[in-house]
C-alpha positions, -999 to +999 in steps of 0.1 A: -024+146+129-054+124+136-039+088+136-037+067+172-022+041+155+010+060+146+005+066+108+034+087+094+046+101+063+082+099+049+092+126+026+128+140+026+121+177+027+147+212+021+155+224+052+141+259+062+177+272+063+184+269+025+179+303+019+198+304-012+177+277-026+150+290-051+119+268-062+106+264-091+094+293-111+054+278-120+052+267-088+059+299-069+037+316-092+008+292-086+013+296-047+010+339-053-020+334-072-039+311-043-028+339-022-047+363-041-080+342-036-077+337+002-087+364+033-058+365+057-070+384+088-042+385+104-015+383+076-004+351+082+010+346+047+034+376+049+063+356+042+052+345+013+075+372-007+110+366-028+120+341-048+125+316-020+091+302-019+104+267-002+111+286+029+078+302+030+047+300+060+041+262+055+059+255+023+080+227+020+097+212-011+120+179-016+154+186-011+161+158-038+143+177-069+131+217-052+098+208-065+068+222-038+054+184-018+039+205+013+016+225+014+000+231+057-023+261+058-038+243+092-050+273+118-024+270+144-048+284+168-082+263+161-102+283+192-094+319+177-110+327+150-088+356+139-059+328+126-086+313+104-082+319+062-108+324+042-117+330+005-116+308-023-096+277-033-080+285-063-075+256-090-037+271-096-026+249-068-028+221-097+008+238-112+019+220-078+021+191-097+043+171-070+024+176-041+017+150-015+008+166+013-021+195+013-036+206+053-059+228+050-078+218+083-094+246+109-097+276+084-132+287+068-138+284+029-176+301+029-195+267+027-182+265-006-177+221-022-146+207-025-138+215-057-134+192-085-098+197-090-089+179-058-094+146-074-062+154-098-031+157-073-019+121-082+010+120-061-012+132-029-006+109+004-022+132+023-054+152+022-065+171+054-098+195+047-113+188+083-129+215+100-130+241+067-165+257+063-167+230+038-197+211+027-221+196+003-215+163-021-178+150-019-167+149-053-163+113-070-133+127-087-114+123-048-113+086-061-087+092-081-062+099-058-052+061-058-019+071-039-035+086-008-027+072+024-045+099+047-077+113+044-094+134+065-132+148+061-139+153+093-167+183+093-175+200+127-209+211+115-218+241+121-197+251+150-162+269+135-167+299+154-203+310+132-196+295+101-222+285+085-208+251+081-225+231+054-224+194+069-206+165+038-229+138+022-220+112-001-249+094-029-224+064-041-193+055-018-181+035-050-159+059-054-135+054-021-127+018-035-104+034-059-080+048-029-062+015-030-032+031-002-059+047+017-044+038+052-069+066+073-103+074+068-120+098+087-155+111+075-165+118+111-202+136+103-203+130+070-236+120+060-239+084+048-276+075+057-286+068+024-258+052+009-259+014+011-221+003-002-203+021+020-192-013+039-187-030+005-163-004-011-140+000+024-135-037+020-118-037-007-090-008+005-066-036+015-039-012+036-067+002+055-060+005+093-079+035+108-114+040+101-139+069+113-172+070+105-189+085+140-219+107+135-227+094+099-263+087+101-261+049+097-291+032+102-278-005+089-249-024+086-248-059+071-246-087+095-220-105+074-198-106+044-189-127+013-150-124+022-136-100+050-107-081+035-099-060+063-064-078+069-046-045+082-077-029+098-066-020+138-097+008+143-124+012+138-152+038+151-189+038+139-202+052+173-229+075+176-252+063+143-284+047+147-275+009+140-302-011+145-293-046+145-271-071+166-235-068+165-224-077+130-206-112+130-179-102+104-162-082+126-147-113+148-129-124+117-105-090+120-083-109+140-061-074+142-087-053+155-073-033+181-096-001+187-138-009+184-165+014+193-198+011+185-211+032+213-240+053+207-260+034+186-293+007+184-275-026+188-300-055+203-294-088+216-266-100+240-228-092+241-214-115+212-191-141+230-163-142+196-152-111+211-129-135+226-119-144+194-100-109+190-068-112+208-053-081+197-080-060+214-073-029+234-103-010+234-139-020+234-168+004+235-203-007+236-218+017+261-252+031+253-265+011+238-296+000+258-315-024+238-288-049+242-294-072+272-278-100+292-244-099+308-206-096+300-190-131+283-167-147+298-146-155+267-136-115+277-110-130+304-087-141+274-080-106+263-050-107+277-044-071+256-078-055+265-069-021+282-106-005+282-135-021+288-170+001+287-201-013+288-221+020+307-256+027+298-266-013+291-292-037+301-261-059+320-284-067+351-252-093+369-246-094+404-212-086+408-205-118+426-206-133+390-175-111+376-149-138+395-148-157+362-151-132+339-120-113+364-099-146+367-082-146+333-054-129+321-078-096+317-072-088+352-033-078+344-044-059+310-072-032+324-068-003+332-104+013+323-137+000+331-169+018+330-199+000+339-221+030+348-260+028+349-259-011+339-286-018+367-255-042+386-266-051+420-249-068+451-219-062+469-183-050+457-164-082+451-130-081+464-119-093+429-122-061+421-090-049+443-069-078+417-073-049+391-032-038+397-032-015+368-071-004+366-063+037+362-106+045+360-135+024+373-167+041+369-200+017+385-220+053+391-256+049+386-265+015+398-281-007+426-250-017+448-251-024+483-231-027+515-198-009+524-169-002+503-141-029+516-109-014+529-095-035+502-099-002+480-064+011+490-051-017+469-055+001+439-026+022+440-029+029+399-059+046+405-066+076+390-105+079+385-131+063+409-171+067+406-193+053+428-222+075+429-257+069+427-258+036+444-269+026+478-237+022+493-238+028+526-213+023+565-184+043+567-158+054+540-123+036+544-095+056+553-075+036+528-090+057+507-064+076+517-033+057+500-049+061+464-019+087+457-024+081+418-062+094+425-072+133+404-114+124+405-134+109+434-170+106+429-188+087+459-223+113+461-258+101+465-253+074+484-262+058+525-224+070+539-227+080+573-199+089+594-170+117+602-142+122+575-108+132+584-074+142+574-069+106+576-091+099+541-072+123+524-033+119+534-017+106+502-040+122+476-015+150+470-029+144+428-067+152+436-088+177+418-120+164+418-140+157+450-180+148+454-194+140+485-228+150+476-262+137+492-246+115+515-248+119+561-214+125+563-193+153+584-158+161+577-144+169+609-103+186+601-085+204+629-086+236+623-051+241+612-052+214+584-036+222+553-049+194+529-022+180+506-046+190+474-055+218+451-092+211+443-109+226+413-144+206+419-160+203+454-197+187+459-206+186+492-241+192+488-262+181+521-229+165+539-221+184+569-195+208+569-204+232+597-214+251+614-181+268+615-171+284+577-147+250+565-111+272+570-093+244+552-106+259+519-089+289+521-059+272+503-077+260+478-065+285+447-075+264+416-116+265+426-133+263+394-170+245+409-180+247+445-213+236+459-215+238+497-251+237+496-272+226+523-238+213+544-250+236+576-225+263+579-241+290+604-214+318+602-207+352+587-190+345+553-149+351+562-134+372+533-110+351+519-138+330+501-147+358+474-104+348+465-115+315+468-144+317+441-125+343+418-116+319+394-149+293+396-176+294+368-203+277+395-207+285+430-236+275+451-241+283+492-273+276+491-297+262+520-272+275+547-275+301+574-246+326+561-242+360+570-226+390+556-227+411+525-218+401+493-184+421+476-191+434+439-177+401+421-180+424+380-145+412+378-150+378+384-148+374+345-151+331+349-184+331+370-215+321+353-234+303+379-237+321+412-266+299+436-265+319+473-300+315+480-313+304+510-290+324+537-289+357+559-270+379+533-278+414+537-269+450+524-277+462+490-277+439+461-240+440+445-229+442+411-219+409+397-193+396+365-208+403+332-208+368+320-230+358+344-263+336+333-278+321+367-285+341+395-302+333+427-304+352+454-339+348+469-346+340+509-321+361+520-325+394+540-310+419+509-327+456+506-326+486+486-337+489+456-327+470+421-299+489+406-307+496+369-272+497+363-268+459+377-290+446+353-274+460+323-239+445+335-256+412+330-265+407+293-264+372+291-286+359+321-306+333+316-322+330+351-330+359+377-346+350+411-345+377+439-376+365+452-386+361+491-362+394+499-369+428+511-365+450+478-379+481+472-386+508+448-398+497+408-386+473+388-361+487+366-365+484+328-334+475+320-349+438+322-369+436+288-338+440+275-320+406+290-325+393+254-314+356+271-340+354+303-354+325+305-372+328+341-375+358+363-385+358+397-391+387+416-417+377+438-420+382+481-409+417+479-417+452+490-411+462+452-441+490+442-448+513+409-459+500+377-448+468+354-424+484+328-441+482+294-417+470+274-412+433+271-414+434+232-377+437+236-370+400+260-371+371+235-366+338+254-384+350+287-406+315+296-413+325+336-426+361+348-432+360+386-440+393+403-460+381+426-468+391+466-455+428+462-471+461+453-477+465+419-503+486+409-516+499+376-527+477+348-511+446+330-490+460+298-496+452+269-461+446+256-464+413+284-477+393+254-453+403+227-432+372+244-438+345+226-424+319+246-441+332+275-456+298+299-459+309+331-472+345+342-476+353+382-490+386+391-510+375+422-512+390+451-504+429+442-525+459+435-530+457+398-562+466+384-584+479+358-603+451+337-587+419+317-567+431+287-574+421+252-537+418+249-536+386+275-556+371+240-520+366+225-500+347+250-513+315+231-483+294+248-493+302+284-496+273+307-505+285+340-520+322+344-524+334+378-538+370+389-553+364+423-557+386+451-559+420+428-584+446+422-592+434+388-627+441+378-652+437+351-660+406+333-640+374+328-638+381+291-655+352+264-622+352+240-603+333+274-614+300+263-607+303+228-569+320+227-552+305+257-556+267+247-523+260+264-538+265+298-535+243+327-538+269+355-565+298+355-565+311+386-584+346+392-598+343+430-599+375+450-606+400+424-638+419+418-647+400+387-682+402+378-709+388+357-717+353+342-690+326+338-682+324+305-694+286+292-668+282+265-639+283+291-646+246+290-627+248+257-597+252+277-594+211+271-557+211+294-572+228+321-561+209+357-566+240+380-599+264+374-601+287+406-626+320+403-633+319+440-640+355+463-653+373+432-686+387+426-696+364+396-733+355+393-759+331+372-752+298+373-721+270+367-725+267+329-730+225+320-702+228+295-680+224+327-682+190+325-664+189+295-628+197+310-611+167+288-578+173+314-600+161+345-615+133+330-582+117+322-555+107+345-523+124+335-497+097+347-466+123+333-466+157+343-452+169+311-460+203+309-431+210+331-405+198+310-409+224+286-423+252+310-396+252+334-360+243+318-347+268+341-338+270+382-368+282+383-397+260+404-427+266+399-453+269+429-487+285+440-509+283+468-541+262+465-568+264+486-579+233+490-590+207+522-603+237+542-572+259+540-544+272+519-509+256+511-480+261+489-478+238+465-444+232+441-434+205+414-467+189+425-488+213+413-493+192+380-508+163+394-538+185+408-572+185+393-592+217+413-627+235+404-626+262+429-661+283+424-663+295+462-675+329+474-695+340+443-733+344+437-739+314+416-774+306+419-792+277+402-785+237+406-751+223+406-747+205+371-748+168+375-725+173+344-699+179+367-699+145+379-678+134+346-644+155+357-637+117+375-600+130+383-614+157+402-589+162+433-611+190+451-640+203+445-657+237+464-687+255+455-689+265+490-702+302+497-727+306+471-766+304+464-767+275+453-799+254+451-819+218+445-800+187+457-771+172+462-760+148+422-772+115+430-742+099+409-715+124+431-699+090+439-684+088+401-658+113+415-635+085+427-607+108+429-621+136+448-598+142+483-611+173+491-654+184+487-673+214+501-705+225+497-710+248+526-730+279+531-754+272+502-794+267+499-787+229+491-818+206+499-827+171+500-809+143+508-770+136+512-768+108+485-762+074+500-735+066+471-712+092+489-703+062+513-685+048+485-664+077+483-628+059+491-609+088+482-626+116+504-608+131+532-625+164+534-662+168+530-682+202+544-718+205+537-727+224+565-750+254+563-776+246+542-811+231+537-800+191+536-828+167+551-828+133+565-808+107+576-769+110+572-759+076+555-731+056+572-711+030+563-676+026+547-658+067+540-684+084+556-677+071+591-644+087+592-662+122+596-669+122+629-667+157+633-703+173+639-691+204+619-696+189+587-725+188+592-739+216+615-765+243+600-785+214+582-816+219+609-831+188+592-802+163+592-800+133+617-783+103+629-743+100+633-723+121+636-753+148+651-768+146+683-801+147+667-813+110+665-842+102+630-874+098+640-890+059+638-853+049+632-834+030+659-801+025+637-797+065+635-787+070+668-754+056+667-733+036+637-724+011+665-759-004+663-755-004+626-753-040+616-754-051+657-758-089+643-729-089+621-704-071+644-712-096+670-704-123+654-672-108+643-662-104+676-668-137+687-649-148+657-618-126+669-622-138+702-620-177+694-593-167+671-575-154+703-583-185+723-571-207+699-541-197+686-521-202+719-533-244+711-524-244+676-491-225+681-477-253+706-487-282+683-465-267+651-439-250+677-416-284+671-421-288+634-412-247+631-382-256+652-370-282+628-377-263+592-361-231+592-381-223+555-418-227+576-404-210+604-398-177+582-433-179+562-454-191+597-443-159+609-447-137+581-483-145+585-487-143+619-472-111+618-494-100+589-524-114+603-519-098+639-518-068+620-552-068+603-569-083+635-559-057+661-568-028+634-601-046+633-605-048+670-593-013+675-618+002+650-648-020+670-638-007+701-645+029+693-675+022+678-689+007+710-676+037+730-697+061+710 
């Protein structure tokens, strides 16, 4: 039964053991023929035989006048689907024409309506058709059951074990005023967003006490009524709607309100103060909703009844040195739950805190609070739950941790602890399950004989340190259910009591140690569906795992052999496959186009040869293909692009071959492409900048590509990263280029990984960029790259290019490329990274590339480039001659070939002579002074503490800038 307020029936019913008691004729009839109409699986209903029909499978009758009053057909097993009955509802249940209590809740009716008929049970108290396979418009004719007192809609949409659950709406609520006894409502998910008197027609049931109306759609609820009628209404739940208005004032007139949650919704404006005007208060809800702002009331100390108070996932912004009033009423003897998480609170923990006798959970995760956690804690001897993540806690954990006996979850991860742990933390917590240490610098040193007085089923150690001996303490644990060790420095072989440790966890992750050993076959370990051992020194064959597995990740590891066929196929539902960076060999085995579930596969840094398999028609959901860095050879199949979701494809780096195939046209959702280092050959086809408009990444360098570059690949408009380089592509750079829209505008969000990568999987690629090669991850998206180099490009570089203002890098290096260098270069304010080298480039260098405040890489050398090298401001900061070097006709800094008529050229230090001069001079009387001006203020400093602070702030500042200044003068002069 649904009520928390203790609603109950009374009806005097015939006992079970009346066996000589028979019930009425029409009614046992009535019963047979509903029988008829239903689909009992499991033959649930096979008592329903005889004349006896009161002691039937939930039959009940009065045991004043035999007539049938119950009627409970609930599934007594709502998580197996076989208990569920199905069918029709038949209207003979109207012969039952004393019922008052019909359960019909958990079964599956075929998304039928509530029939009609419903609405004529007049003696009906209570009406239970939650959960059925129920749907559509609730029929008016429920009004008329004016001697209801329980009702109970509740649909779980869509989710009774594949029914095809239709969700309940409602076009009038008019109708519900009519249930004058109505003491429970619950039409949890029953769709009321375009009904406006749904308010107005509750307030007028006056026995109501328990209302329900979470996940209704609600966009508005009026701020106030004529007259409040609500007299016996103790709960009330309209969480998880879209309200979007302040908190309606009405409500602080049900002085009996016990139960309020408007959580999940749209309220605005501040916490209401009249919620002190609600003494019978027990449990208030507001969390999430984050438009309302400003901090907790202090009328809230009054609630001398309030047992739960949460507020998580609202603007709050308090100090907690501001909670002593709201802490100093009678509150403080009452609460027992507060959750304040991600409420942007900031200072210290207030000892006022530790008053909280009977607080069982207090959750301030996901804030801004400093300093240490007081030994004070161990105070709170009631205390069951504690979260304190995500802050910036930091000093040592108490070891009055320690006496929190009461304590099952402790969440103190990503946070500043530092320190050892011991047995001491952990003596009286004989009740814990749940344990997070996570992202802290803390050790937890045990002897090595501890037996800890707890059965874990969570650990979260991730980057504490726990080695770099295998923790033996954790060999007791037998209820493991989630273990992540990662990262926690364990160098050791694995021991082989862990795989009993792990038999019973759904999520294990090793990760990021230095682990040895082989891996058992875990197919029996029927819980695990997350297995994360990447990262180690495992070795041996790869082992079969659990068939419900769905991530796997294995990669950087030292496994070998080849990839079982039969290993795949015992994993049907994986979702993510990464065996990357290992040492497999042989082909890879077909069985994985038929992972109907893979998201991201990862089979890249391998010795794996053969041919792809050509049959990915069969792999649905499969976003991220990564083959890359092993021996592939043959051609790209054309199956490859019968995946529709298909985003990222890495073949780079292998022996494939053979020219571009038309069937790459169809992967119209690919993001980043990349077929580097292979023997592909012919032309980069034209239909490439009109099918793949997805693109972000093209990346085709080290092939033997040949021909012109297509011009409409500048229709690519999300391009970030275009590299052709070390082909043998000729003519010139088409114009068009410089219509890449993606590198004329700054991309603040990288977006296009939240949709490419909703795996494990991270995406990565070298660039070649700065003069040499790196890998590149997650940051991949905020480069904007032209790579060109090692071609035969001929002809003048566009000056169109100079509109790509985001460039990043830029390198047409190592082509035959001719006329001068763009006078308006400078426009690319961006650029980090630009070379030019081995080209037939003459002219001048542009004197605008001084203002080039981004540059930190520039090579021009090895071409035809005349004249004086401007100086001044980014150009000074390449003193390296090799920038420069195979320009015969270049002079002046940083060459050793001085310009002709020019006395300036021969080194920057002359540059300006006048100017620097004076600067010095200036420093130098700066220097001499200071000493003078710092005695005559040294006593006024000494009496105002305020100008003491800010003098030196800018002394310290200016010291700063002056000796940078110096510094940078100094080297000119030794040149």
């Amino acid at each position: 039964m649904l009520s928390i307020l203790g609603i109950h029936l009374q009806e005097t019913y015939l006992c079970k053991g009346a066996l000589n008691s028979s019930c009425n004729p029409v009614e046992r009839s009535a019963l047979l023929e509903f029988k008829q109409g239903l689909k009992d699986t499991v033959n649930r209903l096979s008592s329903w035989t005889g004349e006896y029909c009161c002691t039937w499978e939930g039959v009940a009758c009065s045991s004043r006048t035999g007539h049938v009053i119950e009627l409970d057909l609930r599934n007594p097993h709502p998580f197996d689907n076989e208990w569920i009955l199905g069918g029709e509802l038949n209207p003979s249940l109207l012969s039952l024409k004393y019922l008052k209590h019909l359960d019909l809740s958990g079964n599956n009716f075929g998304g039928a309506n509530i029939p009609n008929f419903m609405g004529s049970f007049y003696h009906l108290q209570y009406l239970n058709l939650s959960s059925t396979g129920l749907g559509g418009l609730l029929p008016r004719q429920l009004g008329n059951l004016s001697n209801l007192q329980y009702l109970d809609l509740y649909n779980e949409f869509g989710s009774n074990f594949g029914a095809q659950n239709r969700e309940f709406r409602i076009d009038d609520a008019l109708w519900i005023s009519g249930l004058s006894s109505l003491r429970l409502l619950n039409m949890e998910n029953v769709n009321l967003k375009n009904v406006s008197n749904w308010l107005q027609a509750l307030n007028t049931l006056p026995s109501i006490e328990e209302i329900h109306l979470s996940l209704c759609y609600i966009e508005a609820v009026p701020l106030s009524l004529p007259h409040v009628n609500f007299t016996s209404l103790a709960f009330l739940d309209l969480s998880y709607n879209s309200i979007g208005s302040s908190i309606p004032t009405w409500l602080f007139n049900i002085s009996g309100l016990q139960y309020l949650d408007l959580s999940y919704n749209l309220l605005t404006g501040p916490i209401p103060s009249l919620f002190g005007n609600l003494p019978s208060l027990n449990n208030l809800n507001l969390a999430h909703n984050y438009l309302i702002k400003g901090g907790i009331p202090t009328s809230l100390m009054n609630l001398c009844k309030l047992q739960s108070l949460k507020l998580s996932g609202i603007n709050i912004s308090m100090d907690l040195s501001e909670f002593g009033a709201l802490f100093s009423g009678c509150i403080k003897t009452s609460l027992e739950i507060l959750e304040l998480y991600n409420t942007n609170l900031i200072g210290q923990l207030p000892e006022l805190l530790w008053e909280l006798k009977r607080l069982r959970s207090l959750d301030l995760s996901e804030n801004q609070i400093s300093g240490s956690i007081p030994a004070s804690l161990g105070q709170l001897v009631s205390l069951e739950e504690l979260y304190l993540d995500d802050n910036q806690l930091n000093g040592t954990i108490p070891e009055s941790v320690g006496c929190l006996s009461e304590l099952v979850d402790l969440d103190l991860g990503s946070n500043f602890f530092v320190g050892e742990m011991s047995e001491a933390h952990f003596t009286n917590l004989k009740k814990l399950k749940y344990l997070s240490l996570s992202s802290n610098s803390l050790a937890l040193k045990f002897e090595r004989n501890w037996l800890p007085p707890f059965q874990l089923e969570s650990i979260r150690m991730s980057s504490c340190i726990l080695g770099p001996d295998f923790p033996g303490w954790l060999q007791k644990q037998e209820n493991m259910v989630f273990l992540d060790m990662s990262n926690v420095g364990i160098v050791d072989a694995m021991p082989d009591w862990f795989w009993s440790l792990i038999s019973g966890a759904w999520h294990v992750d090793i990760s990021s140690n230095q682990i040895s050993g082989r891996v058992h076959n875990l197919m029996h370990f029927k819980k695990l569906i997350e297995f994360d051992i990447s990262s180690n020194n495992f070795s041996g064959l790869l082992p079969y795992f659990p068939r419900g597995l769905e991530v796997l990740d294995v990669h950087n590891n030292l496994f070998s052999g080849p990839i079982l066929p039969a290993i795949i196929m015992g994993m049907p539902n994986l979702n993510y496959l990464s065996l990357s960076r290992n040492n497999f060999t042989g082909t890879i085995p077909s069985p994985l186009c038929h992972l109907q579930q893979l998201v991201a596969l990862d089979l890249s840094n391998n010795l794996l040869a053969g041919k792809l398999p050509d049959c990915w028609n069969r792999s649905s959901r499969l976003t991220v293909f990564d083959v890359s860095r092993n021996s592939i050879f043959g051609g790209i199949p054309k199956s490859i692009c019968s995946l529709s979701s298909l985003n990222s494809l890495h073949l780079s780096n292998n022996n494939l071959s053979g020219e571009l195939p038309l069937s790459l046209k169809y992967c119209r959702r690919l993001v980043i492409l990349d077929l580097g280092y292979n023997e592909f050959k012919g032309e980069i086809p034209t239909w490439l900048g009109g099918s793949l408009i997805s693109l972000r990444v093209l990346r085709l360098r080290s092939n033997k590509l040949v021909g012109n570059i297509p011009p409409n690949l500048s229709l690519l408009s999300n391009l970030q990263i275009l590299d052709l380089a070390g082909n043998e592509l000729s003519g010139t750079i088409p114009k068009s280029f410089g219509n890449f829209d993606a590198m004329k505008v700054i991309i603040k969000i990288p977006i296009w990984f939240t949709y490419v990568f909703e795996s494990a999987y991270k995406e990565g690629m070298p660039v070649s960029t700065k003069g040499n090669t790196q890998e590149y991850d997650e940051l991949i998206s905020l480069l904007f790259i032209m790579d060109l180099s090692n071609n035969n490009l001929i002809g003048k570089i566009p000056t169109e290019l100079m509109n790509l203002w985001e460039l990043f890098s830029l390198d047409l290096s190592g082509n035959h490329l001719t006329g001068e260098i763009p006078e308006n270069i400078s426009a690319l304010q961006q650029l980090e990274s630009l070379d030019l080298s081995r080209n037939n480039l003459s002219g001048g260098i542009p004197s605008s590339m001084a203002h080039m405040s981004s540059l930190e890489f520039l090579n021009l050398s090895y071409n035809n480039l005349s004249g004086e090298i401007p100086l001044g401001d980014q150009l000074l900061t390449f003193s390296d001659p090799s920038v420069y070097m195979g320009n015969l006709d270049l002079c002046g800094f940083p060459l050793n070939r001085s310009c002709k008529g020019s006395e300036t050229s021969q080194t920057p230090s002359r540059i300006n002579s006048k100017n620097e001069n004076e600067m010095i001079w200036f420093y130098v009387s700066f220097a001499l002074g200071f000493p003078t001006g710092f005695w005559a203020i040294w006593w006024a400093l000494l009496l105002k503490k305020n100008w003491k602070i800010c003098y030196f702030r800018f002394i310290d500042n200016t010291f700063d800038k002056v000796y940078v200044c110096i510094m940078m003068n100094l080297r000119k002069f030794a040149l």
